[in-house]
Biotite code that builds the C-alpha atoms (Angstrom):
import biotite.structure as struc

atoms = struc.array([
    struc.Atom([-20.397, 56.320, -7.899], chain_id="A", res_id=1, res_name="UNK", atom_name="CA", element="C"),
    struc.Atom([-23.921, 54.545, -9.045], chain_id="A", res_id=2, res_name="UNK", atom_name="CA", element="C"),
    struc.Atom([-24.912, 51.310, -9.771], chain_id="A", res_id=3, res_name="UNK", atom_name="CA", element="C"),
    struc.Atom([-26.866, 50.368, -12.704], chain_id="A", res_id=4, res_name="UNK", atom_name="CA", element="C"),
    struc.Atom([-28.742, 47.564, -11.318], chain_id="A", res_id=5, res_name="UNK", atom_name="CA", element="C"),
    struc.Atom([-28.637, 45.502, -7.463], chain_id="A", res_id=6, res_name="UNK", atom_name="CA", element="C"),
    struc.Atom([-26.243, 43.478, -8.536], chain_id="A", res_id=7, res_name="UNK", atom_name="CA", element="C"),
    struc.Atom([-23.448, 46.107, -9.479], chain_id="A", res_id=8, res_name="UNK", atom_name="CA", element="C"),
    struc.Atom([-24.165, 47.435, -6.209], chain_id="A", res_id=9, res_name="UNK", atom_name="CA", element="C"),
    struc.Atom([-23.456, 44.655, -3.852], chain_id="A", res_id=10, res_name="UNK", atom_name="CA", element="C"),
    struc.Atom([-20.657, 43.992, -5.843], chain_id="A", res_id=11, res_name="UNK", atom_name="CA", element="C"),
    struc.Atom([-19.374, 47.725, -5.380], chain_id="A", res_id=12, res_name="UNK", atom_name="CA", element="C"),
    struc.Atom([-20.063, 46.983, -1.834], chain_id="A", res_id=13, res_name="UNK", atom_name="CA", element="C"),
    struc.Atom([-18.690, 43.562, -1.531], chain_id="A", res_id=14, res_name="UNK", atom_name="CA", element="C"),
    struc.Atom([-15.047, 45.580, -2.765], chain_id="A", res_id=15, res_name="UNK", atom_name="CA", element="C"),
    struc.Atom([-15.970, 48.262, -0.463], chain_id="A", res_id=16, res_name="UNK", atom_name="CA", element="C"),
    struc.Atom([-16.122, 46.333, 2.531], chain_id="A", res_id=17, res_name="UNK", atom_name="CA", element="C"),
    struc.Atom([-12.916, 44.127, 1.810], chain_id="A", res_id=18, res_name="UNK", atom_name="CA", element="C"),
    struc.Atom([-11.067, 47.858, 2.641], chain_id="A", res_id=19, res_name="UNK", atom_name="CA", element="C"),
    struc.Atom([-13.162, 48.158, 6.049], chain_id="A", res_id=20, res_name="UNK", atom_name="CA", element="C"),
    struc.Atom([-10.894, 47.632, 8.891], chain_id="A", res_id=21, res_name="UNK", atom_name="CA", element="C"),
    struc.Atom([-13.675, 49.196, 11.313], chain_id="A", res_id=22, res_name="UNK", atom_name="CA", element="C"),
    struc.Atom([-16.212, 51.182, 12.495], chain_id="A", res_id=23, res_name="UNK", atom_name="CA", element="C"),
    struc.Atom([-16.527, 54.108, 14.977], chain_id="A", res_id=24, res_name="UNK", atom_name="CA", element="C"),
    struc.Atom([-20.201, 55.134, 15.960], chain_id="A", res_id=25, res_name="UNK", atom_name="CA", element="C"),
    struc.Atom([-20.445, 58.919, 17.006], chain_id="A", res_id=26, res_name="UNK", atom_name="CA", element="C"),
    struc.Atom([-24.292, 59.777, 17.255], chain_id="A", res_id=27, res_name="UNK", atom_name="CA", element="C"),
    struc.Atom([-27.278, 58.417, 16.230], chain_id="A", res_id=28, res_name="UNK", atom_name="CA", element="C"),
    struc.Atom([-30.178, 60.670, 15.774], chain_id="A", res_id=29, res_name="UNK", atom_name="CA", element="C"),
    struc.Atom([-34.231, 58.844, 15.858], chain_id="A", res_id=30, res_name="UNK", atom_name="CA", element="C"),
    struc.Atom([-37.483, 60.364, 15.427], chain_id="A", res_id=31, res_name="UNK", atom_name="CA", element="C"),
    struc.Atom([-40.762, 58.433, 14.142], chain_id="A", res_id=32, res_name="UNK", atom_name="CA", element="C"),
    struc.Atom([-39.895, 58.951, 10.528], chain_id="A", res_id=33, res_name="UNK", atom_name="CA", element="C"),
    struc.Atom([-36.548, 59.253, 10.429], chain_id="A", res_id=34, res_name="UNK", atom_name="CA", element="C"),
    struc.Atom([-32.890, 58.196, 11.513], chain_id="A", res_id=35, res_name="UNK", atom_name="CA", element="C"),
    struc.Atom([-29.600, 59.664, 11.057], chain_id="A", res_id=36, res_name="UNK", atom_name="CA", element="C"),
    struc.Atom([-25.869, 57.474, 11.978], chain_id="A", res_id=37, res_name="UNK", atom_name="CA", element="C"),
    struc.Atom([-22.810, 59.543, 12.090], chain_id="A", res_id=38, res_name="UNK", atom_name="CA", element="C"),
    struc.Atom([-19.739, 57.442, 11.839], chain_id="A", res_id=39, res_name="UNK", atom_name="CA", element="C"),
    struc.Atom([-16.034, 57.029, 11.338], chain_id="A", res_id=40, res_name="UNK", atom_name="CA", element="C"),
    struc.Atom([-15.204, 54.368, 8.704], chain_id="A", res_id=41, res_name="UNK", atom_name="CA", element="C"),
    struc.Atom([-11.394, 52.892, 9.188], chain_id="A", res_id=42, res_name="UNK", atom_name="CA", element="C"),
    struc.Atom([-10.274, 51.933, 5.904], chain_id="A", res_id=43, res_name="UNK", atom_name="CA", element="C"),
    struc.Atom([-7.276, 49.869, 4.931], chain_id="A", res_id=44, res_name="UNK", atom_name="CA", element="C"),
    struc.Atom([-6.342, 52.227, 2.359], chain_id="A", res_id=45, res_name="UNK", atom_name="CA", element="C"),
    struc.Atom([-3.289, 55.068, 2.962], chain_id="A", res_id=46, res_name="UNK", atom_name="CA", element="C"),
    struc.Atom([-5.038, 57.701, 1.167], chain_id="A", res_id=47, res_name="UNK", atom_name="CA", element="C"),
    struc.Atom([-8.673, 57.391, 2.522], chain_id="A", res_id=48, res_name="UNK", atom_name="CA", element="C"),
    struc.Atom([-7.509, 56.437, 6.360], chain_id="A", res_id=49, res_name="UNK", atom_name="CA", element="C"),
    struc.Atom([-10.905, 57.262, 8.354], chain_id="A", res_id=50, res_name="UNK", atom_name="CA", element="C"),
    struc.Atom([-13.668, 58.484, 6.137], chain_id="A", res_id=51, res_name="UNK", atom_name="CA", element="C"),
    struc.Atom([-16.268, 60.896, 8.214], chain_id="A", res_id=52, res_name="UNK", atom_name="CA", element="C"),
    struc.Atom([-19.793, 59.263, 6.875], chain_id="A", res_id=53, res_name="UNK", atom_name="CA", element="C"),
    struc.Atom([-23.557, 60.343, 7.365], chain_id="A", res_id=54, res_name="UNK", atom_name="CA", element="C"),
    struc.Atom([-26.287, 58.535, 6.730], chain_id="A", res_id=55, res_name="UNK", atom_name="CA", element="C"),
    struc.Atom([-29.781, 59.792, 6.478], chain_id="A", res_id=56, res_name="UNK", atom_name="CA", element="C"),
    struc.Atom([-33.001, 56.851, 6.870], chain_id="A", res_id=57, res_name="UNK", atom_name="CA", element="C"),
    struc.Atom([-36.290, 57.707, 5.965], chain_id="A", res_id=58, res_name="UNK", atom_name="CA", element="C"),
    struc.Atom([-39.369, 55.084, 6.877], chain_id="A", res_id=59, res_name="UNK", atom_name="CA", element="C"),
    struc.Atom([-43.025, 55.134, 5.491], chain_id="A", res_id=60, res_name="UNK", atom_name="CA", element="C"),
    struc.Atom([-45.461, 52.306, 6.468], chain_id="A", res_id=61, res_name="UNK", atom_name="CA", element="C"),
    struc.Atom([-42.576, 51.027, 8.572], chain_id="A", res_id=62, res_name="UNK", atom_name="CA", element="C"),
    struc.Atom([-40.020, 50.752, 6.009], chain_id="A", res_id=63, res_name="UNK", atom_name="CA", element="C"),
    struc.Atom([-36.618, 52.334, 5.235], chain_id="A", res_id=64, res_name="UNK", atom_name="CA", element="C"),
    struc.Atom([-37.750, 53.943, 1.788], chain_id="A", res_id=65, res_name="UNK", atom_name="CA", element="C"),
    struc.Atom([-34.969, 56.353, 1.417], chain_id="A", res_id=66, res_name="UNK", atom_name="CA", element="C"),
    struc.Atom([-31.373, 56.484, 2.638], chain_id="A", res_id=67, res_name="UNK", atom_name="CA", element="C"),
    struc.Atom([-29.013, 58.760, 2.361], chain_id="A", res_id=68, res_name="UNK", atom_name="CA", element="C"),
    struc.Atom([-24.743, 58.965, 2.327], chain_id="A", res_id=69, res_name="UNK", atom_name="CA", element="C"),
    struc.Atom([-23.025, 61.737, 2.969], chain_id="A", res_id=70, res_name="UNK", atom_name="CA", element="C"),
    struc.Atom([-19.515, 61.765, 3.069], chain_id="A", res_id=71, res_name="UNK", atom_name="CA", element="C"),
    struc.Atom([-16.425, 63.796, 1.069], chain_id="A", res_id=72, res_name="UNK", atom_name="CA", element="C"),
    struc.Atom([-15.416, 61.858, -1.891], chain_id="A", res_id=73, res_name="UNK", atom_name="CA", element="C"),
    struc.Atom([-12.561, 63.629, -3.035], chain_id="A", res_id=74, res_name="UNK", atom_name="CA", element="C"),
    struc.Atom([-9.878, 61.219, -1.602], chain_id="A", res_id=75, res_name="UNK", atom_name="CA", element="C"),
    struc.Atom([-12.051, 58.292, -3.221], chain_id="A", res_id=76, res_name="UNK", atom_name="CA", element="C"),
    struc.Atom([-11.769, 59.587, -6.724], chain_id="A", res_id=77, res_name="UNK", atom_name="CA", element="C"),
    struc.Atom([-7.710, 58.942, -6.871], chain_id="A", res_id=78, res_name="UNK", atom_name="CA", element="C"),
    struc.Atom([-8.365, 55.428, -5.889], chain_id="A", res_id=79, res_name="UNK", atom_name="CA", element="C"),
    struc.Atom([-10.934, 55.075, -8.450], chain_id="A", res_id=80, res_name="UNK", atom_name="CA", element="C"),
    struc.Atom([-8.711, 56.038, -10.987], chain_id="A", res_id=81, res_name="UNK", atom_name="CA", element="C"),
    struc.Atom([-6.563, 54.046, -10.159], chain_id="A", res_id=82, res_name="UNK", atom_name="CA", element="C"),
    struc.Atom([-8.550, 51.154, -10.139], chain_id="A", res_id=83, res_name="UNK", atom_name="CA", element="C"),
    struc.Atom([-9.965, 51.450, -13.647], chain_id="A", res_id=84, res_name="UNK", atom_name="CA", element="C"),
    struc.Atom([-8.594, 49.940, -16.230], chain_id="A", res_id=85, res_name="UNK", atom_name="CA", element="C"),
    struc.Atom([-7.488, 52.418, -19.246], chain_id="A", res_id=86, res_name="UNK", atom_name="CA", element="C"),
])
């Protein structure tokens, strides 16, 4: 998935988070520079159930200037096919 500007994004989110039934921390991970969140995602929808996630914070001058997501997309791209209009 991408987003071509903010907007598309929070709106991709906004759907995203509609599906959210909860949220399972398992670890967090801090150093000076960096923080990783491991997490469990509940999702309202059969065929993603939990999704596994990572996520991967870089700071400079204080600031989160990078983040990453990790997680296995493969159930996701059945329900975004589904989801598109043909």
């Amino acid at each position: 998935m991408s987003s071509d500007s903010a907007h598309d994004h929070l709106s991709g989110l906004d759907a995203f988070l509609g599906s959210v039934t909860g949220v399972d921390l398992i670890s967090e991970l801090y150093g000076e520079t960096e923080a990783t969140l491991v997490y469990d995602v509940h999702t309202s929808i059969p065929a993603i159930g939990t999704q596994r996630t990572a996520e991967f914070f870089h700071l400079a001058q204080g600031r989160i200037d990078t983040i990453r997501l990790i997680f296995d997309a493969t159930p996701w791209h059945a329900v975004l096919q589904a989801a598109t209009p043909s």
